[in-house]
Every structure is written in structure tokens, then in C-alpha cells.
N, C-alpha and C positions, 0 to 999 in steps of 0.2 A: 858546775862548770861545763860548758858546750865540749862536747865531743869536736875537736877536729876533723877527724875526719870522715864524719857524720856524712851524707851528701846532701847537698843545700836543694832548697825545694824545686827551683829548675833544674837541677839534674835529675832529678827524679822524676819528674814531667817529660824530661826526654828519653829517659829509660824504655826501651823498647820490651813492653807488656807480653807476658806468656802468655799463649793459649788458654781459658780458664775449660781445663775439663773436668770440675767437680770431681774431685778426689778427697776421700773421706780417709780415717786412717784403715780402716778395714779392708776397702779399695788396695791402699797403697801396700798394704800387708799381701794382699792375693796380689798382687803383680807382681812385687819383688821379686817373691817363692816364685812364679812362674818363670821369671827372668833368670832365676841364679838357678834354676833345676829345670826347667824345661815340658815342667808338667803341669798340659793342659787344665785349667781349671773348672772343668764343666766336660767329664768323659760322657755323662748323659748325652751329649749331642753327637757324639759319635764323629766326631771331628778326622776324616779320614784320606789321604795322605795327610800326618800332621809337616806345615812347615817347620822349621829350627828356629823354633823359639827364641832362641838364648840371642839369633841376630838383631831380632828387631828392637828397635827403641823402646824407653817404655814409655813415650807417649801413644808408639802407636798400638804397643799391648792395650794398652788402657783402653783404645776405639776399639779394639777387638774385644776387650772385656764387656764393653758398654753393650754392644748387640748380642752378644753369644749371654748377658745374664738376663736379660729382655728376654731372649727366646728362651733359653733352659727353664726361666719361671712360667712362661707360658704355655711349654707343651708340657711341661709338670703338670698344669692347674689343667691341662685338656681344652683350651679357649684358644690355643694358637690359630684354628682352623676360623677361628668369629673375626679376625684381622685379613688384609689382604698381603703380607709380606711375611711374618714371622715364621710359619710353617717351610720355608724355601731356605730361610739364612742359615743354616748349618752346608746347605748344598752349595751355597755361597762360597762361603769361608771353606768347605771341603777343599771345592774346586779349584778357588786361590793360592792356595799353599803350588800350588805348580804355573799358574800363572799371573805373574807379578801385578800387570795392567788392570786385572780383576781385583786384586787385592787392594791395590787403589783406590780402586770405586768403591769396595767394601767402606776401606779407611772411610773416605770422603763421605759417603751415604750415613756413616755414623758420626763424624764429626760434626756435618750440618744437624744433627737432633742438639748434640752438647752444645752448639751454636745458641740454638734459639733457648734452652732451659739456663742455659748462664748469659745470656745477652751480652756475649762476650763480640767482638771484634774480630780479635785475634784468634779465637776459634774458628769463624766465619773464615776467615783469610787461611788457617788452616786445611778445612773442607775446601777451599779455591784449590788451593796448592794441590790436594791430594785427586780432585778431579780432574784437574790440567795434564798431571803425569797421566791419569786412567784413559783420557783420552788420547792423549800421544799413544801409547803404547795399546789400543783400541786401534789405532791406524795403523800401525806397524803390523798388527798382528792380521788383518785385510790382507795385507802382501802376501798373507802369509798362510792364507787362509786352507783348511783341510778337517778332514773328518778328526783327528787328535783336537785340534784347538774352537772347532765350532760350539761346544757348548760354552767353553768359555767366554767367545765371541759374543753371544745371546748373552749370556749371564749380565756380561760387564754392559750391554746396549740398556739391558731392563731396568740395571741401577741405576746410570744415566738418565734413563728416562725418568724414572720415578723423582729424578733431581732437579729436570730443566722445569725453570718457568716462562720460557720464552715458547710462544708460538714454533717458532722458523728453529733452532734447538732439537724442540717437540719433535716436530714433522719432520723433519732431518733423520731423528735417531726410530723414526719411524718407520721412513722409506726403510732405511738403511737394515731394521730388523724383516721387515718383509723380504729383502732380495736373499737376507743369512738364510731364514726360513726355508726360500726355494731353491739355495744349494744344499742347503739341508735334506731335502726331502727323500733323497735315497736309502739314507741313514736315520732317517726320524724316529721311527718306533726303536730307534736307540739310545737316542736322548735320554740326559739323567732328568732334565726337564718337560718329560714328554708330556707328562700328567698335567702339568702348568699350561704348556702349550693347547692340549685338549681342553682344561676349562678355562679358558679365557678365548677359546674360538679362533686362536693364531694360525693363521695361513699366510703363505705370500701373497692373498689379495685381500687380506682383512683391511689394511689402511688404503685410503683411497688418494689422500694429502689434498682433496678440492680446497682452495685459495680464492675462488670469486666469489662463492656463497652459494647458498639455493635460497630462489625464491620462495619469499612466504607471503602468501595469498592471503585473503581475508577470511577464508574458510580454515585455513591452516592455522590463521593467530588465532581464530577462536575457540579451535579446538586445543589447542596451546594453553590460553587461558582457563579453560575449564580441567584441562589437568592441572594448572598451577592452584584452580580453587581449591579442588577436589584432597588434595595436599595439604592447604592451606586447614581445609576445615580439619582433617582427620587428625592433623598436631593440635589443632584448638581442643580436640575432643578428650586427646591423649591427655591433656595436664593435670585431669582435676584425678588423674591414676600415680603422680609424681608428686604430689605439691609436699609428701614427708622427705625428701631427696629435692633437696634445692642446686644439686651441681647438674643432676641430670635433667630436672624443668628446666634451669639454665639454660642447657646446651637446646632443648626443643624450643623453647622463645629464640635462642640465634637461630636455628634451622627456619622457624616460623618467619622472620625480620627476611632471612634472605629469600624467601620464599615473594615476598611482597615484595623485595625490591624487583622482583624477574617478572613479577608482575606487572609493576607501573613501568618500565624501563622498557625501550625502542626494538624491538626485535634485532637481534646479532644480524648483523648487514654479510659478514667474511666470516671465512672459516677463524682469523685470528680473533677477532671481535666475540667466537663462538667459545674458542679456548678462553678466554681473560673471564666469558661470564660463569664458565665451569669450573675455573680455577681453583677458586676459594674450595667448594663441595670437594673436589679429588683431594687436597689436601686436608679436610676435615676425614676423608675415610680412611685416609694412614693413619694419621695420629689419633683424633677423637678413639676409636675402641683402644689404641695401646693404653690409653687414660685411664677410660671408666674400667677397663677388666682389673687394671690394677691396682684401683683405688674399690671399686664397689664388688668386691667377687661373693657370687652365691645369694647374688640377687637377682629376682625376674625382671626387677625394672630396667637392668641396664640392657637386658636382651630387646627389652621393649624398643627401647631409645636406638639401639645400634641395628635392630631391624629398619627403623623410619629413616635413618640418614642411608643407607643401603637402598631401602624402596627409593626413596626422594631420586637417587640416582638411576637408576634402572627406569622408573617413568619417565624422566627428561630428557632421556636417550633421544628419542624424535623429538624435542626442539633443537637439538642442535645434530645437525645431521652430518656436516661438512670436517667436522671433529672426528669423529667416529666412534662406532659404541666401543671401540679400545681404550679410550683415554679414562673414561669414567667408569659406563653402565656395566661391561664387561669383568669388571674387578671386583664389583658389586654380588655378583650373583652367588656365587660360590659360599659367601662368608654368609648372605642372607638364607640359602638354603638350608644350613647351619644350625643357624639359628632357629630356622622353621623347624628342622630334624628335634631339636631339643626343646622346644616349647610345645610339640604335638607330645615327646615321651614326656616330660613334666606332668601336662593336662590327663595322661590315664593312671599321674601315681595319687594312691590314696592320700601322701601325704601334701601333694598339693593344695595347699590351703585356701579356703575360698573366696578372700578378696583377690589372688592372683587367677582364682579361673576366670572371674569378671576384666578384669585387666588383660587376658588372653585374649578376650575376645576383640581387640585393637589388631591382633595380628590379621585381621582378615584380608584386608589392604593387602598387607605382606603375601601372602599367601598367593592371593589372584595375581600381583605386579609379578611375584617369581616364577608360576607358573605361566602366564601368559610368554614376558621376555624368555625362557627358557626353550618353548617351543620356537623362536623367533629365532633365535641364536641358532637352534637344532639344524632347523629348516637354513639360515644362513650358512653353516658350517658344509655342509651336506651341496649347497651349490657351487660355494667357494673350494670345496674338494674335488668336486667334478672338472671346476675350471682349470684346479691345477695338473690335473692329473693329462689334463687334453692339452697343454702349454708343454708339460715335461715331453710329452709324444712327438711334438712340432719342433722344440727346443731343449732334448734332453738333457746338456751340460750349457748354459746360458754366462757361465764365468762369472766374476765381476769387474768385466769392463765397464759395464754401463750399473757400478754398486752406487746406490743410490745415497751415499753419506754424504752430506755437504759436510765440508771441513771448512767454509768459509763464506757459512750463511749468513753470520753474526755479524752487521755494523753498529757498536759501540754508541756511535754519534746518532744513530735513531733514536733511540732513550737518551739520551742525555746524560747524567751521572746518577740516576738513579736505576735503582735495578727493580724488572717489575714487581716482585715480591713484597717490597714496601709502597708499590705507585698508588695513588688512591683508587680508588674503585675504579674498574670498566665501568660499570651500570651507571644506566643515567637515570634514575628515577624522576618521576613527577615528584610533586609535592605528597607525602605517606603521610597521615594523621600521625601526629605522635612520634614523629620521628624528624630530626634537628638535621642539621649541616653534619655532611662526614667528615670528621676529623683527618689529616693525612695517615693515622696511624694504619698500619697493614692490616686485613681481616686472613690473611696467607694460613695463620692458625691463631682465631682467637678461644681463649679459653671464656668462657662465659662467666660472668659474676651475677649477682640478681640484679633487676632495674633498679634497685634503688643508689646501683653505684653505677650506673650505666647514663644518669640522666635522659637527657633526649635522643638519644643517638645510639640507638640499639647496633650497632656495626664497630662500632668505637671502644675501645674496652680501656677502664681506667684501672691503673696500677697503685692506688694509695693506698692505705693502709684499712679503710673498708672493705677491699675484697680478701675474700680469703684464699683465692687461688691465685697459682702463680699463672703469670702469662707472659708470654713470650713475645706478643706480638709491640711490645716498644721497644725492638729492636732497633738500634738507628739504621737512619735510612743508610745505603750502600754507599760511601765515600771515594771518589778516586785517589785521593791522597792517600787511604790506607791502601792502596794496589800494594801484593807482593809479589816476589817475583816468581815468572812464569804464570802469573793472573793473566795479565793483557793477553799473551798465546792461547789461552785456553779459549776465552773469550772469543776471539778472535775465527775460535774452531765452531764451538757449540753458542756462545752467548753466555750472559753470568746465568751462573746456575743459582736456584732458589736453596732460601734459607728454611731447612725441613724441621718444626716443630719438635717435642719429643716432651710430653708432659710424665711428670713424677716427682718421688716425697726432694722438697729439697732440701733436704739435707745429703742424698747420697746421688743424686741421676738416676734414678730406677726405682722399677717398678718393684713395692714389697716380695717377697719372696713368697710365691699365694700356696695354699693349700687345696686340695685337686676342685676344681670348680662343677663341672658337669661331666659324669658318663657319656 
């Protein structure tokens, strides 16, 4: 006999859908206990002022859980440092427990990973939510601005950043970190961040925000082209050292594919044309290493692999100039030195076995791109200190009157309703051998599967039941109908923010719990 009061199947189609954030019973057991006691689950991260627990929700324990066990398994395994953000997020979430706006962006920066590994909506709309209030309360806190809240100030900009896919967003939260920088500077060497700020080259004239373009010459695109070869060949050479590791040959045929589309494709005209073609790569360097460390650990190939997508970035630095080496190459360098550091100690131990010294010898590439860019960087850092130091002299407290945040860079109606995250490719390629019509599906983070579930269209990733990885990139496209509220204001400040990857086993959202990886 039917249940009455069953609910009939449109009601249930109208039932407004939770957030899916992967919650296992294990998950939900450590949050509880967290909730009803108050104790931190992960003291290894040294979590210091702790907030009060017991207030927050437990969906948004759960985004705290999500980041803080990402990072406690990664500086266990000693690989946090091969990533470009993990080594920071306890400084993070320290900081946050005192300022709320920051802890926002924390929430948001981790909700958009649970976004893309549950292809959830609702999740998606969540990460909105949580980055709309980070913002607001990112402006409030300008007003407001002084030596107690200035790191915090940086903190929440960096998250931000790491989240927008918009050009205008971007360079916004850009400016904006450059002007903190230079009220900073009396106080810098006190910075909890200072060490970040030093290897990523941060100054108040690191970002330059040029909008028109620079010309590219014909001597310029061919020397352009011959780093694209040069690239192109060295992954060719790379595979036949992968072909027992079919996730990581994967990932270097998508590096290779986008390698050739940058090739056949029109030289970046604007700085914004510059961002959309480096897009894809920056968000391959967050996610791609959270992936392989935690799925391949205590293997040399994945250092291999996560050396080449770090070089790829650090050599492309000069084709796109208008961008600046802060968005990509600069985030680059640190994790690839890294990697160099521990594949020169691997190469002098006895027990390094002798197909990996043959496969070492791939790092060479690596080795001169990090070497060369480092001196580069050195010699940049070093002028760009000089400039500040003769600006503070002229203009020793500069205020933020003239703070560079746009709060209302964003028009909506430029994109249309979709958000660029899912738009199809910038790149315009010519016709590529062997390579079909792009699909609209987003390349924002794809997970690679082999060609033979890839068809012709190596950029395109299919989700059927041939691949064996999960992939996030069939997200649906961005909907205005699902706007929730406080979306449109965010939007409105920074532009939609992008939907941030986050690969792992799925059954729990995260990365196994590894075993120490490398000395």
C-alpha cells in the first residue's frame, strides 16, 4: 500500500538540494567529537589562537576538516613543500580564528575543491556564499586597515586570488595586494608571511596590471615558438620513462596537447587574452601535485612529472609578459627547487636504483629553467626593493586613498551566464593532427584518462565508465537560476569566482593518509 505521506516526485524535484560535501561515516564521527568537545582534530598543525569550535556549524567544521587533513597528511609525508599552498594553510586557518572575513575565504577556498570532486551545484553556490561574505568583510576590514590586521588583510587577498578566474577579479585583487604590501613595508620583516612574501618576489611593484598588451614581434614569436618546441620535445622524450604509470603518462600527453595548442594558437593580443591562455596551467599547479602526491607517494616518477608541469610554467613566463610572473611562473619556482633538492639527494643514495638514475637524467631541463628563472627573479627582486625603498623616502606613509581594490570591476552581462571557468577554450588553434573539435567541457582541471577514452580531442575529458579517474571537469556550466543569495554582490565586487578542483579517493574527499614520503 503507498505511503501517504510519501512526497510525490515533484516535490522532491523542488526540494532545495544540500551542499554535497562528501561525508563518509568516519568524517562524520571526527566532526561530531570535534563539535560536542571542542578538540581540534589534527594538534600536529599547531592550530594557534584556536577559534571556539563548539560555534561553528558542522558544515563548516567539515570545510575546515577538508583543508586542515589535506595538509596534516602532507606535511606528515614531508611533500607539502612540492605543492604551492599547503605548507601556508595552518597559517591560514591560525590567523582566522581572529578574523572572521579570512575565515571565509578559508571556508570558500575549500568548499570550491568539494565543489568540483562532488560536481555538486550546491556546493558550488556554497564556496559563492562564503566568498561574497570574505569579500565584504575584506573591504570592511581596508577601512580599517593597520599593523594588527595587515596580515590578515594579505592572507584573505591571496585566497581570493587563488579563486578568481576572471582577468579584471585577478588584477583587481592584484593591485590591491601590491598597495597592502607598501603599507606594509615598515613592518614587513614581521610578517607571519614574510617567508611567502620573499619566495614569490612580492613587492609593491611586483604587479604591473598592463591591459593593452606588449607587442610581439616576429623575432619574439619565434623565439616563443622554440621554447614551445623545446617543451614539446622534452615531454615527448619523458614518456617512454612513465608508460608503467598510466595516470601520470596521462597527465604529460594533457601537458603535451596544451603545449601544441599554444603553439598553433594567435599570439595573446591583452593582458586578459594573456590570463585566459595561462589559466588552465595555474590551475593544473594547485591541484595536479595535491593529486599525484597523494595517490603515487615514494615514487620518482611523480617528482618527474610535477618537476615538467612547474618548468612548463617558469619557461612561459616571457610569452606572456602583461600577466606577470606573479600569476603563474613565480609560484612555480619554490616547489620545483624542491623537487631539484630531492632528486640530486635520491641520485648520491646507493639505493637509488638504476632505471631511476636513467629517468634523472630528464631533470636537466628542470635544473637550467630553475636555475636560470631564479637568477631572474633575484636580480628582479633586488631592483624592485631599490624602487621601493626610494618611493617610501618621497612618500613615506602613501595611506589608502588611492588603494587599488576595485569593488566594482565585475559586469556580469560581459560573459553572459556563464562563468569563465566552464567557457571553452581561449586558444584558437589551427587545425592539430589528431586533435577533433573542443568540446564545451571546461579544461579549468581536467583529470586525464588514456587516449583511448579521450577520442580525438585530447582537451576534452570523458566521464564514462572507461575512465578510471574521477574528473571534475563536467561540472555544469555556471547557471543564473541557481544564484543564491548574496551571489549577485559578490559578483558584482570581484566577478564569479572559479570552481577550484580538488582530486582524491572517492569515497572520502581526501587524500590517503601517506606515510613519510622523502627526507
Amino acid at each position: 500500500m503507498d505511503n501517504p505521506t510519501a512526497p510525490t516526485i515533484e516535490e522532491i524535484a523542488t526540494q532545495p538540494q544540500q551542499p554535497n560535501l562528501m561525508w563518509t561515516p568516519d568524517i562524520e564521527h571526527s566532526v561530531d567529537v570535534w563539535q560536542q568537545t571542542g578538540r581540534f582534530p589534527f594538534p600536529e598543525l599547531q592550530i594557534y589562537p584556536q577559534p571556539h569550535w563548539t560555534a561553528f556549524s558542522r558544515d563548516d567544521l567539515r570545510l575546515l576538516y577538508h583543508l586542515s587533513q589535506i595538509s596534516n597528511d602532507m606535511i606528515a609525508s614531508k611533500s607539502s613543500k612540492l605543492t604551492l599552498w599547503v605548507e601556508y594553510m595552518p597559517r591560514f586557518i591560525s590567523l582566522a580564528s581572529s578574523h572572521s572575513f579570512l575565515m571565509h575565504a578559508v571556508l570558500g577556498f575549500s568548499a570550491t575543491h568539494l565543489a568540483w570532486a562532488s560536481q555538486s551545484q550546491e556546493t558550488k553556490n556554497l564556496a559563492f556564499q562564503h566568498s561574497g561574505i570574505a569579500l565584504n568583510g575584506l573591504h570592511d576590514a581596508l577601512d580599517a586597515f593597520s599593523k594588527q590586521n595587515s596580515d590578515a588583510v594579505l592572507a584573505a587577498s591571496l585566497l581570493l586570488s587563488w579563486q578568481a578566474n576572471d582577468w579584471h577579479g585577478w588584477s583587481s585583487l592584484m593591485s590591491g595586494i601590491k598597495t597592502v604590501l607598501s603599507n606594509m613595508q615598515p613592518w614587513k620583516q614581521e610578517s607571519m608571511f614574510v617567508d611567502y612574501i620573499t619566495s614569490q618576489g612580492l613587492t609593491s611593484h611586483q604587479f604591473s596590471g598592463h591591459t593593452s598588451g606588449t607587442p610581439v614581434t616576429p623575432d619574439a614569436r619565434q623565439q616563443h615558438l622554440l621554447t614551445l618546441q623545446n617543451l614539446h620535445n622534452s615531454l615527448q622524450r619523458l614518456q617512454p620513462y612513465l608508460i608503467s604509470h598510466e595516470n601520470m603518462a596521462s597527465w604529460i600527453q594533457q601537458l603535451q596537447s596544451y603545449i601544441q595548442r599554444l603553439q598553433s594558437s594567435s599570439p595573446a593580443q591583452t593582458a586578459e587574452q594573456q590570463f585566459s591562455y595561462l589559466y588552465v596551467l595555474r590551475k593544473w599547479l594547485f591541484w595536479v601535485p595535491i593529486q599525484l602526491l597523494g595517490s603515487q607517494r615514494r615514487d620518482f616518477s611523480v617528482l618527474l612529472v610535477l618537476a615538467y608541469f612547474y618548468t612548463t610554467a617558469l619557461a612561459l613566463e616571457p610569452l606572456f609578459p602583461d600577466v606577470g610572473a606573479s600569476f603563474c611562473a613565480n609560484l612555480g619556482l619554490c616547489p620545483l627547487e624542491e623537487i631539484i633538492r630531492i632528486t640530486d639527494a635520491l641520485q648520491t643514495s646507493q639505493s637509488f636504483a638504476q632505471n631511476a638514475q636513467a629517468a634523472a637524467t630528464m631533470m636537466e631541463l628542470s635544473r637550467e629553467t630553475a636555475m636560470s628563472y631564479r637568477n631572474q627573479m633575484d636580480w628582479r627582486r633586488q631592483q624592485m626593493e631599490s624602487e621601493e625603498l626610494q618611493a617610501i623616502r618621497q612618500a613615506p606613509n602613501q595611506g589608502f586613498s588611492q588603494f587599488d581594490f576595485d569593488f566594482n570591476v565585475f559586469n556580469p552581462s560581459k560573459v553572459g551566464s556563464m562563468s569563465p571557468a566552464f567557457a571553452p577554450s581561449p586558444l584558437t588553434p589551427a587545425s592539430i593532427p589528431g586533435m577533433g573539435e573542443r568540446s564545451p567541457s571546461t579544461y579549468y582541471l581536467e583529470v586525464p584518462v588514456t587516449y583511448g577514452t579521450l577520442g580525438g580531442d585530447t582537451f576534452s575529458l570523458t566521464t564514462g565508465a572507461s575512465s578510471s579517474y574521477v574528473s571534475p571537469s563536467a561540472s555544469p556550466a555556471y547557471s543564473r537560476a541557481g544564484s543564491v543569495p548574496g551571489q549577485d554582490h559578490m559578483e558584482g565586487i570581484y566577478g564569479e569566482f572559479g570552481q577550484v578542483g580538488y582530486m582524491s579517493a572517492p569515497s572520502s574527499g581526501f587524500v590517503p593518509a601517506p606515510s613519510t614520503l622523502w627526507a
